[in-house]
KETI-687733 format. One record per residue (C-alpha): y, x, z; residue in three letters; residue number from 1. Coordinates in nm, 2 decimals, padded with zeros to 4 digits. Layout:
residues N
<v = Y; u = X; w = Z; r = Ala; k = NUM> .
...
//
This chain:
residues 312
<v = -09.30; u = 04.85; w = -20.16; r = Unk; k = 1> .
<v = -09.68; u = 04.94; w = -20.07; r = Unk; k = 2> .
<v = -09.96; u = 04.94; w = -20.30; r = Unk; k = 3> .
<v = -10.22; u = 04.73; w = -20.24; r = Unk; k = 4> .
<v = -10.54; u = 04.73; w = -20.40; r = Unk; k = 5> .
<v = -10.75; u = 04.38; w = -20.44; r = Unk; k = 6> .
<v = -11.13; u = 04.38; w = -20.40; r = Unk; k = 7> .
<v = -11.32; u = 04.15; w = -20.55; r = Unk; k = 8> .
<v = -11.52; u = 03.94; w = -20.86; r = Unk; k = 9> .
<v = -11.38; u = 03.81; w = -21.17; r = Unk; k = 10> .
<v = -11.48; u = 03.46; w = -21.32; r = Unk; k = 11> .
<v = -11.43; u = 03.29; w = -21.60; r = Unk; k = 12> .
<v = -11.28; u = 02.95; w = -21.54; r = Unk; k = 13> .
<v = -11.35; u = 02.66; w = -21.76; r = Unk; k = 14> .
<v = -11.14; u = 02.36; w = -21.64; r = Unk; k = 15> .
<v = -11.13; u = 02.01; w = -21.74; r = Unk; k = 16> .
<v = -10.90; u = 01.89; w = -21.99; r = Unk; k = 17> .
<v = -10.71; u = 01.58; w = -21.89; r = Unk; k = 18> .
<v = -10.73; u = 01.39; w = -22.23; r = Unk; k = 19> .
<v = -11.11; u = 01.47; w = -22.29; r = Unk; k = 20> .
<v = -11.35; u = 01.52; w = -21.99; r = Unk; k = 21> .
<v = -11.60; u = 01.70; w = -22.25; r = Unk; k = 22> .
<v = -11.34; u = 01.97; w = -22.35; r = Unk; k = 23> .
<v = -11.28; u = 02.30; w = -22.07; r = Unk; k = 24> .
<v = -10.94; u = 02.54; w = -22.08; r = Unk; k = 25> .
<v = -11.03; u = 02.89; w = -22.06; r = Unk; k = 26> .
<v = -10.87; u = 03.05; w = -21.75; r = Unk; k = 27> .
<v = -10.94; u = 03.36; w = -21.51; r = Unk; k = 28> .
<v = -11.05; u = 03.29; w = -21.17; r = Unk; k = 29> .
<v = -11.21; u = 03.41; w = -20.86; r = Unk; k = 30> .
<v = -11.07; u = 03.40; w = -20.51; r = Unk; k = 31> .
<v = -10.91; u = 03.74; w = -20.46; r = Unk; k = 32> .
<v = -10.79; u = 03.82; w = -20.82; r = Unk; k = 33> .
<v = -10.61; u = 03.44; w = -20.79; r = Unk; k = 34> .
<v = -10.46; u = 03.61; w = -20.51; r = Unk; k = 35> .
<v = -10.39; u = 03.99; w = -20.70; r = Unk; k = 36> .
<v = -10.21; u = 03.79; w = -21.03; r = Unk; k = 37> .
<v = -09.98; u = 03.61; w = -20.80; r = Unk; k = 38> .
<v = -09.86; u = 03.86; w = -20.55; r = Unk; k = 39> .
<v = -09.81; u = 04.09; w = -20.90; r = Unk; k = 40> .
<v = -09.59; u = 03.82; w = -21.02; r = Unk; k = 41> .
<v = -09.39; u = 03.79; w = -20.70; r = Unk; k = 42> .
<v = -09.37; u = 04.17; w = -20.57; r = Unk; k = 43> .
<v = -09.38; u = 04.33; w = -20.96; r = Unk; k = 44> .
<v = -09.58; u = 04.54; w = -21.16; r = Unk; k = 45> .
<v = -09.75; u = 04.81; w = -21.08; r = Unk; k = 46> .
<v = -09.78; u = 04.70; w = -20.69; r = Unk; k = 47> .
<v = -10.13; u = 04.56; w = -20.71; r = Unk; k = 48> .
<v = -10.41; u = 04.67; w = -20.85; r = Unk; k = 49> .
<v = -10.77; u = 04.49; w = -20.89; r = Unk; k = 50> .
<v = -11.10; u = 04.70; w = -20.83; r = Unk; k = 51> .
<v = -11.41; u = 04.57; w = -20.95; r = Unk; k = 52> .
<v = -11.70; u = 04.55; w = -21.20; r = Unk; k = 53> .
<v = -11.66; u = 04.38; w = -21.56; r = Unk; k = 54> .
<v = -11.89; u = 04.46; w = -21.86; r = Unk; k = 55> .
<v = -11.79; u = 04.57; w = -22.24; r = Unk; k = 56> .
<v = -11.84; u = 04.19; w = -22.43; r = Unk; k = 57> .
<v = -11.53; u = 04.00; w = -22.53; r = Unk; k = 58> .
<v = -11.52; u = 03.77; w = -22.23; r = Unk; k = 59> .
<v = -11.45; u = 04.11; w = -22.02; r = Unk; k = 60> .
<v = -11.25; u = 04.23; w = -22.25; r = Unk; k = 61> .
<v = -11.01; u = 03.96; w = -22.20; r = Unk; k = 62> .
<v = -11.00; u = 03.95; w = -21.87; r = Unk; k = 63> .
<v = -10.86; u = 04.30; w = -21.82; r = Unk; k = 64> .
<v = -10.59; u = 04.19; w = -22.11; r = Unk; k = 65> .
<v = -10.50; u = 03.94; w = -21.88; r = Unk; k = 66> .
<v = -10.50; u = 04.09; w = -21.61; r = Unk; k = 67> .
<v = -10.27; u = 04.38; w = -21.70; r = Unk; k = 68> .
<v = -10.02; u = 04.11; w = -21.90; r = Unk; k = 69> .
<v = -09.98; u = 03.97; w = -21.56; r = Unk; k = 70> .
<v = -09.89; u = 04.30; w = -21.42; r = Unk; k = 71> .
<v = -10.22; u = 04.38; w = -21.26; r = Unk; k = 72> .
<v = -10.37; u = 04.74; w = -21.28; r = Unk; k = 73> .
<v = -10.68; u = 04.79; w = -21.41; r = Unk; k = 74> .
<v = -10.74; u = 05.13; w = -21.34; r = Unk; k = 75> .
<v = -10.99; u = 05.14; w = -21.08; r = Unk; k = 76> .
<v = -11.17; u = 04.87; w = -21.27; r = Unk; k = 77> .
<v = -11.49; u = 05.00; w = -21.40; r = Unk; k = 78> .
<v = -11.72; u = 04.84; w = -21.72; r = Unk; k = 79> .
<v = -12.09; u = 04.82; w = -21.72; r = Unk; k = 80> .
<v = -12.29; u = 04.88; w = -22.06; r = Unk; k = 81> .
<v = -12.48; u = 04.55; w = -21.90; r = Unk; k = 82> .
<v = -12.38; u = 04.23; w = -21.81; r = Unk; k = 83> .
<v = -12.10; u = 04.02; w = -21.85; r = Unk; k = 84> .
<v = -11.83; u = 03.81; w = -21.61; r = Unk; k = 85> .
<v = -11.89; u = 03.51; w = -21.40; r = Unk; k = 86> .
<v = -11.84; u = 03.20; w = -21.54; r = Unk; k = 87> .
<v = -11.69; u = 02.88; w = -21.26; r = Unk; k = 88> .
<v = -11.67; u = 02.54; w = -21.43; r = Unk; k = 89> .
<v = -11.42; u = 02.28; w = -21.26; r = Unk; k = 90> .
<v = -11.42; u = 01.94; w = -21.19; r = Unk; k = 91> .
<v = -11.20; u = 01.68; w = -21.03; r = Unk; k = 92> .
<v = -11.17; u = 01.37; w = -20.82; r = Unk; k = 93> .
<v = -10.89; u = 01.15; w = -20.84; r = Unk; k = 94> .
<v = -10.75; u = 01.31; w = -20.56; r = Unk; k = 95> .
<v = -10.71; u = 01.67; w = -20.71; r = Unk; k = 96> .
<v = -11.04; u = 01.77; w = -20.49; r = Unk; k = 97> .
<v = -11.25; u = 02.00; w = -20.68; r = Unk; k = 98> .
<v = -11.60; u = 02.09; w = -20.77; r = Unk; k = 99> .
<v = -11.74; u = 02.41; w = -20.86; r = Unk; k = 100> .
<v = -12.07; u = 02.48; w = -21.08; r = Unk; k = 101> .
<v = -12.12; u = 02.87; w = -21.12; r = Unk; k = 102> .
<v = -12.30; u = 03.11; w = -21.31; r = Unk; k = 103> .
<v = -12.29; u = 03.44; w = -21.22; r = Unk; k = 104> .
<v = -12.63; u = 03.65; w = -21.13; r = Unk; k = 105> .
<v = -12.55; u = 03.85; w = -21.41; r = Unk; k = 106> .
<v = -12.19; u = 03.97; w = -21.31; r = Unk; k = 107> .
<v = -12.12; u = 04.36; w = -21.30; r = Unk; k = 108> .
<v = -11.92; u = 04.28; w = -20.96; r = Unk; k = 109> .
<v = -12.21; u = 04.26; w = -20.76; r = Unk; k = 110> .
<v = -12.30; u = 04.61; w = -20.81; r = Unk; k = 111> .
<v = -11.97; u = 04.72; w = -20.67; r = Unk; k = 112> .
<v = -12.01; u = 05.07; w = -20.37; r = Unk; k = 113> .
<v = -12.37; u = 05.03; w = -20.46; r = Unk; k = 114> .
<v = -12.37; u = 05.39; w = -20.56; r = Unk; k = 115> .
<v = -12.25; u = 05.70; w = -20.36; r = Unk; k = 116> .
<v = -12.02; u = 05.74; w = -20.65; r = Unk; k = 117> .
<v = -11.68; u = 05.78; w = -20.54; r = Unk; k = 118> .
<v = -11.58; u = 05.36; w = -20.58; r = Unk; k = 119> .
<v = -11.53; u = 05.37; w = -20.19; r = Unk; k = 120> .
<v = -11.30; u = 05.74; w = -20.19; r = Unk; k = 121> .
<v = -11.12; u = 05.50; w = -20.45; r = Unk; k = 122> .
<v = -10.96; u = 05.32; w = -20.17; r = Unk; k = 123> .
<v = -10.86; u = 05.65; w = -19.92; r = Unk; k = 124> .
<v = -10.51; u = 05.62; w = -20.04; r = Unk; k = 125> .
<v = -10.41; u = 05.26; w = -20.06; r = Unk; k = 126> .
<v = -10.14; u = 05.13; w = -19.82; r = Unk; k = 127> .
<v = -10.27; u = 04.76; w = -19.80; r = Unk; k = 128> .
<v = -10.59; u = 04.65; w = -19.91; r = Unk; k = 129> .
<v = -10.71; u = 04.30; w = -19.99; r = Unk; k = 130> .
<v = -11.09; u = 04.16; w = -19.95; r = Unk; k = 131> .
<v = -11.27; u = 03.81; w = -19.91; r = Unk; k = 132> .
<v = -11.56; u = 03.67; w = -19.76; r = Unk; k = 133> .
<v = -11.67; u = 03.65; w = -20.12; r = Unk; k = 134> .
<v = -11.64; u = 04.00; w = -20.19; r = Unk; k = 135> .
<v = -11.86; u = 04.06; w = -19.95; r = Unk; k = 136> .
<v = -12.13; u = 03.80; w = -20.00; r = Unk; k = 137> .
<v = -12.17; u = 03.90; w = -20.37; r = Unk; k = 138> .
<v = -12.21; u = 04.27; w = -20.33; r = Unk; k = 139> .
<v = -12.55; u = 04.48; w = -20.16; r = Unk; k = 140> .
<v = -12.63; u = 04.55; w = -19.82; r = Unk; k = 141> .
<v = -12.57; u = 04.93; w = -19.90; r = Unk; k = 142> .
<v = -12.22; u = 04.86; w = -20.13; r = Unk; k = 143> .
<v = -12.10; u = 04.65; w = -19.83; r = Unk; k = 144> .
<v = -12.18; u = 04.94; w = -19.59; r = Unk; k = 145> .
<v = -11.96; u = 05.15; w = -19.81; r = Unk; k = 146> .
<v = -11.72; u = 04.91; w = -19.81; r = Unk; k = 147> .
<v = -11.69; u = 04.85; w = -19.45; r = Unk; k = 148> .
<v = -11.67; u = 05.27; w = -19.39; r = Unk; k = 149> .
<v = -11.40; u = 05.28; w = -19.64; r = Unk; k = 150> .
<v = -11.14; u = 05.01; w = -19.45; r = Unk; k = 151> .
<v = -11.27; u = 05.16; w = -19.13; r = Unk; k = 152> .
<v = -11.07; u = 05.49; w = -19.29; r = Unk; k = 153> .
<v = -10.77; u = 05.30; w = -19.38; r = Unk; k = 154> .
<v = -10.71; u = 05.10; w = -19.10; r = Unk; k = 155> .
<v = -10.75; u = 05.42; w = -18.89; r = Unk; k = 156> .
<v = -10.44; u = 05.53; w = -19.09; r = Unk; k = 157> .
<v = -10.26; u = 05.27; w = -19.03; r = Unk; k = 158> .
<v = -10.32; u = 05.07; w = -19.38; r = Unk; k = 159> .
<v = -10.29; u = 04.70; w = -19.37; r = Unk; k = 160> .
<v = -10.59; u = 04.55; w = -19.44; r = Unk; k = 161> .
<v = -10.55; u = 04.17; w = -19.51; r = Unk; k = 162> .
<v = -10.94; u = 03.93; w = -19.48; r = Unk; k = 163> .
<v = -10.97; u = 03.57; w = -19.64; r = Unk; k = 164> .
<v = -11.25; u = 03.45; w = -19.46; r = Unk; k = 165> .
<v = -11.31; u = 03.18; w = -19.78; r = Unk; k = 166> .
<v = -11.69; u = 03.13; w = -19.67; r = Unk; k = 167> .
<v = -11.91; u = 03.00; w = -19.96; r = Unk; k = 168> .
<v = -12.24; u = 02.90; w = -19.77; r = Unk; k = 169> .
<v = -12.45; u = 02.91; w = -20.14; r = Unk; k = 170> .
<v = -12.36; u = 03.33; w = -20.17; r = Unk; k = 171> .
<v = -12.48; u = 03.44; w = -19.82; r = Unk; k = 172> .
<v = -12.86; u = 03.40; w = -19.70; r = Unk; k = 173> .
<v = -12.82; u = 03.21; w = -19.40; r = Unk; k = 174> .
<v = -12.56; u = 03.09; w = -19.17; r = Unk; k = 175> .
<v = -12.67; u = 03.37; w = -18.88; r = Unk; k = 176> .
<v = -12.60; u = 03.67; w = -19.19; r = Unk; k = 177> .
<v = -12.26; u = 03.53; w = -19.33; r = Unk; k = 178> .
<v = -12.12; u = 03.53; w = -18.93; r = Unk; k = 179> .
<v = -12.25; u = 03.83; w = -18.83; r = Unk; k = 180> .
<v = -12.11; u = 04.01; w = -19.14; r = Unk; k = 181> .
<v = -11.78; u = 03.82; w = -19.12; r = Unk; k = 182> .
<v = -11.74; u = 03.89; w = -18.79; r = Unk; k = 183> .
<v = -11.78; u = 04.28; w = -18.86; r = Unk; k = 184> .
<v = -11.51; u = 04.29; w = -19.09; r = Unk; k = 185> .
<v = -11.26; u = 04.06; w = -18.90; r = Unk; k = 186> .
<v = -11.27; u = 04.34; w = -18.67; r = Unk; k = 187> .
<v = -11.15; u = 04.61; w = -18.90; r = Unk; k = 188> .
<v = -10.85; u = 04.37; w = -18.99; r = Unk; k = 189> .
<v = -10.47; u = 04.39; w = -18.94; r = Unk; k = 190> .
<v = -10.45; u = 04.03; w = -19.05; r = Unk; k = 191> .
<v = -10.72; u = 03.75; w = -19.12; r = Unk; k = 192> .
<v = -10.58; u = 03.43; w = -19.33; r = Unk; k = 193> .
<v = -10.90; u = 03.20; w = -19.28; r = Unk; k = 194> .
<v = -10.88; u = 02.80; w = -19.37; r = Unk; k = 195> .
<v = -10.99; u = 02.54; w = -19.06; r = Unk; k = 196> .
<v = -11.28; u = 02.47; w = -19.32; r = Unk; k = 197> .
<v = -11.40; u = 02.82; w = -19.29; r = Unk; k = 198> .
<v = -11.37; u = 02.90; w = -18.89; r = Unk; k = 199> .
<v = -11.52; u = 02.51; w = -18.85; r = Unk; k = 200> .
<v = -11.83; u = 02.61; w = -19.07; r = Unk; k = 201> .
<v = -11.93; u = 02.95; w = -18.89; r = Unk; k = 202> .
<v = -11.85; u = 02.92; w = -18.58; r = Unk; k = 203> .
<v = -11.84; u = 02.53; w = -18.52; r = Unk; k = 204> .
<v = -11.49; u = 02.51; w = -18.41; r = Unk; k = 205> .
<v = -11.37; u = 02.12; w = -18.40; r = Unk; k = 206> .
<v = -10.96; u = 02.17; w = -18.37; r = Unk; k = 207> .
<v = -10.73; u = 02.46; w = -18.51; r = Unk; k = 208> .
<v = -10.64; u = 02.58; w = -18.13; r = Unk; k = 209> .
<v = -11.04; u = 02.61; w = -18.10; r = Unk; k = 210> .
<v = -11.07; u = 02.81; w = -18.41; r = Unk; k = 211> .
<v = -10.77; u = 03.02; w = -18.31; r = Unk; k = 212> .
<v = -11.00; u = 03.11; w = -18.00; r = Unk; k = 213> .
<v = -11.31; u = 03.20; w = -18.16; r = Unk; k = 214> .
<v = -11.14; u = 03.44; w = -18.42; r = Unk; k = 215> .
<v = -10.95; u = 03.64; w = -18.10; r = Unk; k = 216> .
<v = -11.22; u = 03.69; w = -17.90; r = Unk; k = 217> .
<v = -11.40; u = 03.83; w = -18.25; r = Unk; k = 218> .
<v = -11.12; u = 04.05; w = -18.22; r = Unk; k = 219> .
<v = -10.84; u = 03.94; w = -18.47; r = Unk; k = 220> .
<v = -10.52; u = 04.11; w = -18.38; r = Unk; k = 221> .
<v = -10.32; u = 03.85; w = -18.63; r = Unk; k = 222> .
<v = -10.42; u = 03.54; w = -18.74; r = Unk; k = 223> .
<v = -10.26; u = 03.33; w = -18.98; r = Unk; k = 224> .
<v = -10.53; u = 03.01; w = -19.00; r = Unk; k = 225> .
<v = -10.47; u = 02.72; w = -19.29; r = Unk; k = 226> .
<v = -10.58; u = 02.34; w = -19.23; r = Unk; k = 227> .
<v = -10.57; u = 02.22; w = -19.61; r = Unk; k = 228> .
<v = -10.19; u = 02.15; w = -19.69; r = Unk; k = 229> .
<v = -10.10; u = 02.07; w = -19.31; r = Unk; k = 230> .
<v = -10.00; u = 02.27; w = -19.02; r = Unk; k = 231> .
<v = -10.03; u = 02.69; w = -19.05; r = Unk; k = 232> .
<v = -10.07; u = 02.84; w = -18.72; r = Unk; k = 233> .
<v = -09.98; u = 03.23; w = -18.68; r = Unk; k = 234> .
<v = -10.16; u = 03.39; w = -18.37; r = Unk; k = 235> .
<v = -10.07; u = 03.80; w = -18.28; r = Unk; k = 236> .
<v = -10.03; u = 03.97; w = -17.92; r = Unk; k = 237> .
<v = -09.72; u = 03.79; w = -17.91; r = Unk; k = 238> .
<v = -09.87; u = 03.40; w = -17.90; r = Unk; k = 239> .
<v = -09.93; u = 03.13; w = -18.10; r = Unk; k = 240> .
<v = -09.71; u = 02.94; w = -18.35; r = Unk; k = 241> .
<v = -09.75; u = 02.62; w = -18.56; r = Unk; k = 242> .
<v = -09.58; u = 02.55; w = -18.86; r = Unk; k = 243> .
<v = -09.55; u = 02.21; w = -18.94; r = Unk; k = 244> .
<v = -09.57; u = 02.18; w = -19.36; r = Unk; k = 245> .
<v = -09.53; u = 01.90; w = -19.56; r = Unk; k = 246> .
<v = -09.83; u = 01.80; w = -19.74; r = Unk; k = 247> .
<v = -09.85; u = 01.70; w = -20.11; r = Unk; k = 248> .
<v = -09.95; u = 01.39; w = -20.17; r = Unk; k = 249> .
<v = -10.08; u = 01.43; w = -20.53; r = Unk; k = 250> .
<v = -10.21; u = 01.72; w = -20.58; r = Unk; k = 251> .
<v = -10.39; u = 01.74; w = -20.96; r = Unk; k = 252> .
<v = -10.63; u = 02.07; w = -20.88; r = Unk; k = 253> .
<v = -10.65; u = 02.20; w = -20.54; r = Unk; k = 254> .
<v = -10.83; u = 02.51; w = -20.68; r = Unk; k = 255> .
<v = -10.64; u = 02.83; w = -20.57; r = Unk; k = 256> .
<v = -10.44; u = 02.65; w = -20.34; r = Unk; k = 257> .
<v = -10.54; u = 02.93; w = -20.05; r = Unk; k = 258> .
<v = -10.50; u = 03.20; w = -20.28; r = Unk; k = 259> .
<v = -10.19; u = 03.14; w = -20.38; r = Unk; k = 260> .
<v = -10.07; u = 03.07; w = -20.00; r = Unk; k = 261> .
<v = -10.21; u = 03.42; w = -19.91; r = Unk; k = 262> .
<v = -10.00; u = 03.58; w = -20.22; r = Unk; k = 263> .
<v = -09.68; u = 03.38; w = -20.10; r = Unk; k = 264> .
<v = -09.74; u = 03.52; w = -19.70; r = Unk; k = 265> .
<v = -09.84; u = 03.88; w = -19.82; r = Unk; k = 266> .
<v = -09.59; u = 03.95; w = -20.05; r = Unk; k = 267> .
<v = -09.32; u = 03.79; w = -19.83; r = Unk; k = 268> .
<v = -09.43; u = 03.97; w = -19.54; r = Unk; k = 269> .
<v = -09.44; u = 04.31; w = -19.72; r = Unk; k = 270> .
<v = -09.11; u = 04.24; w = -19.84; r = Unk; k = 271> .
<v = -08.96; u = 04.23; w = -19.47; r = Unk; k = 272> .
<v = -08.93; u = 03.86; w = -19.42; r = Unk; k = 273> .
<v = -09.06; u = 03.71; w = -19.08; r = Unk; k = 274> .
<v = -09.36; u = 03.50; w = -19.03; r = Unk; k = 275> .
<v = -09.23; u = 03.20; w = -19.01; r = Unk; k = 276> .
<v = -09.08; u = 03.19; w = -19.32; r = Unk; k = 277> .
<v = -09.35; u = 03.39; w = -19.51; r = Unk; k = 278> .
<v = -09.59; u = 03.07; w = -19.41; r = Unk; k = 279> .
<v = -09.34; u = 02.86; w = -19.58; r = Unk; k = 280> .
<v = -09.34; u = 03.08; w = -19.90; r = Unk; k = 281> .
<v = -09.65; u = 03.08; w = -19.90; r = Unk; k = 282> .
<v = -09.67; u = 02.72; w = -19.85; r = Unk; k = 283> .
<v = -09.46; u = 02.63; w = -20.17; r = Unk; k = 284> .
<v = -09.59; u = 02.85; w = -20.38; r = Unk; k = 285> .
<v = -09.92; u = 02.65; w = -20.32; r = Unk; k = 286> .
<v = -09.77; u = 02.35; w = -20.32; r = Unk; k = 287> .
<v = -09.68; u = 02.41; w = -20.68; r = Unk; k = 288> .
<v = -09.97; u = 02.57; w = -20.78; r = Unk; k = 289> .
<v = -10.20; u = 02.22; w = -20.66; r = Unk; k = 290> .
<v = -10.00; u = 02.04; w = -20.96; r = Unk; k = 291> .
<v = -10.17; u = 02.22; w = -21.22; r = Unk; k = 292> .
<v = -10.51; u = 02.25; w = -21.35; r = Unk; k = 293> .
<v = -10.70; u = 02.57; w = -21.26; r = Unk; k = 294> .
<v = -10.64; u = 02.83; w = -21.05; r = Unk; k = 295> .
<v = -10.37; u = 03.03; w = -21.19; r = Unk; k = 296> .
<v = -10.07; u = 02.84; w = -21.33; r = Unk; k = 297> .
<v = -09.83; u = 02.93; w = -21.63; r = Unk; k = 298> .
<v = -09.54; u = 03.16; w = -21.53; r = Unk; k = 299> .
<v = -09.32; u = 02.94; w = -21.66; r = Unk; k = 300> .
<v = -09.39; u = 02.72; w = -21.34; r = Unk; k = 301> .
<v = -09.38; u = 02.98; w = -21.10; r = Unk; k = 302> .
<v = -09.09; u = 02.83; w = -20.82; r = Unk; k = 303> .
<v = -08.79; u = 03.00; w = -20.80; r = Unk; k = 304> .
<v = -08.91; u = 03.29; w = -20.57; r = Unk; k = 305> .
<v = -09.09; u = 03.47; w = -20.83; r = Unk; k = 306> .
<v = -08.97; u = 03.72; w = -21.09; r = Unk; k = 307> .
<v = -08.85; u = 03.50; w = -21.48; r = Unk; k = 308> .
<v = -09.15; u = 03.58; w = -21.72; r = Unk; k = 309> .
<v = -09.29; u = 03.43; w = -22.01; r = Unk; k = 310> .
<v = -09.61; u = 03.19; w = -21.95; r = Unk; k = 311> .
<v = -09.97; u = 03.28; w = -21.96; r = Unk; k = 312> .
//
């Protein structure tokens, strides 16, 4: 099995308990370490490791307890004498659809490559590394640079460099800056897992077959594009196939639904299996995650394709 190292910034997640709108569940968050907990959970400790920027208070402290009782490493996570974690707090409609209010100028993360330290050498020996949009929103103009020099190196080497293009239009400057930069990066990609939402915001695409379009001639060799619960289509060199998927109905919390599908796809893929039924993984594992509160669900409800563990 490869190792694969996820990029990326930790938040605190404060979700909404059903019986009392005014009391909040403590949980970790953030798009790519959703993603790191549950492909650790499905391909096993000691696979996946999470590289980023935490401080030394107790909120940070936590997080890398929790982290490493899931089975993610924490040793290319690095603590700050300043600042502390990001904090998300969660809110739903009736329909499961979420709402996000964030705090989180003063987290570590965005300081990540900012220094010619070594963070970036970090990386030279990873066989699959894992980055988001986010990731790259939240961190400097120089750090990014790094960044993008770094997976330059390991896709020359023939790493597998896997892009969620989750585009949050509040982290980037403008429009023009977040598609230029995205664009960059979806270049240096083995496989981009973007949601219609995302492609229809930067680039204006109106149908799934149009987004598929814009992200090939940006130069996306694989493409594995989302549309909220319905169809996943998987472009390569080979063509284009849809995968019809049965949509929930009730969904509770539709927060880390995408993160979870890319954990699902990744780990099945890395475990041999073929496309089509790595969307489908993926696909369930989301499908159960919706009917829980937060981001990351207990491991008790993991389905049946993930390793028995005790819950969260």
């Amino acid at each position: 099995m490869k190792t694969v190292i996820a990029i990326g910034e930790p938040l605190i997640e404060f979700t909404q308990s059903d019986a009392d709108a005014d009391i909040y569940r403590r949980g970790l968050g953030g798009d790519t370490l959703n993603t790191a907990v549950y492909l650790a959970r499905l391909i096993g400790p000691g696979a996946i490791s999470y590289m980023t920027r935490l401080g030394k208070d107790t909120q940070s402290r936590w997080i890398i307890e929790t982290l490493s009782q899931n089975g993610v490493g924490c040793g290319l996570l690095r603590q700050s004498e300043t600042g502390a974690p990001g904090i998300s707090m969660i809110e739903c409609d009736a329909t499961g659809e979420r709402s996000f209010t964030y705090w989180r100028s003063q987290s570590p993360a965005r300081q990540m490559f900012a220094l010619d330290d070594g963070e970036d050498l970090a990386l030279d020996k990873a066989e699959g590394l894992f980055v988001s949009a986010v990731t790259l929103a939240i961190i400097e103009p120089a750090g990014r640079e790094r960044l993008y020099n770094a997976l330059k190196r390991a896709r020359a080497r023939g790493a597998d460099i896997w892009l969620d293009l989750n585009y949050r239009p509040q982290l980037w400057n403008s429009t023009t800056v977040a598609r230029e930069t995205i664009a960059r990066f979806i270049t240096l990609a083995s496989t981009v897992l973007p949601s219609f939402d995302d492609v229809a915001a930067l680039w204006d695409a109106d149908t799934p077959e149009a987004g598929l379009e814009v992200l090939s001639s940006l130069g996306a060799t694989e493409i594995i594009l989302k549309t909220g619960g319905g169809p996943v289509y998987h472009r390569d060199a080979h063509g284009t196939l849809k995968v019809p998927m049965l949509r929930n109905e009730r969904p509770v919390d539709t927060t880390g639904a995408g993160d979870s599908f890319n954990a699902g796809y990744i780990a099945a893929r890395l475990s041999g299996k073929p496309v089509s039924e790595a969307i489908e993984l993926g696909h369930e594992l989301a499908s159960v995650v919706i009917l829980h509160k937060g981001a990351i669900i207990p491991r008790a409800a993991m389905p049946a394709m993930s390793e028995e563990s005790e819950a969260v």
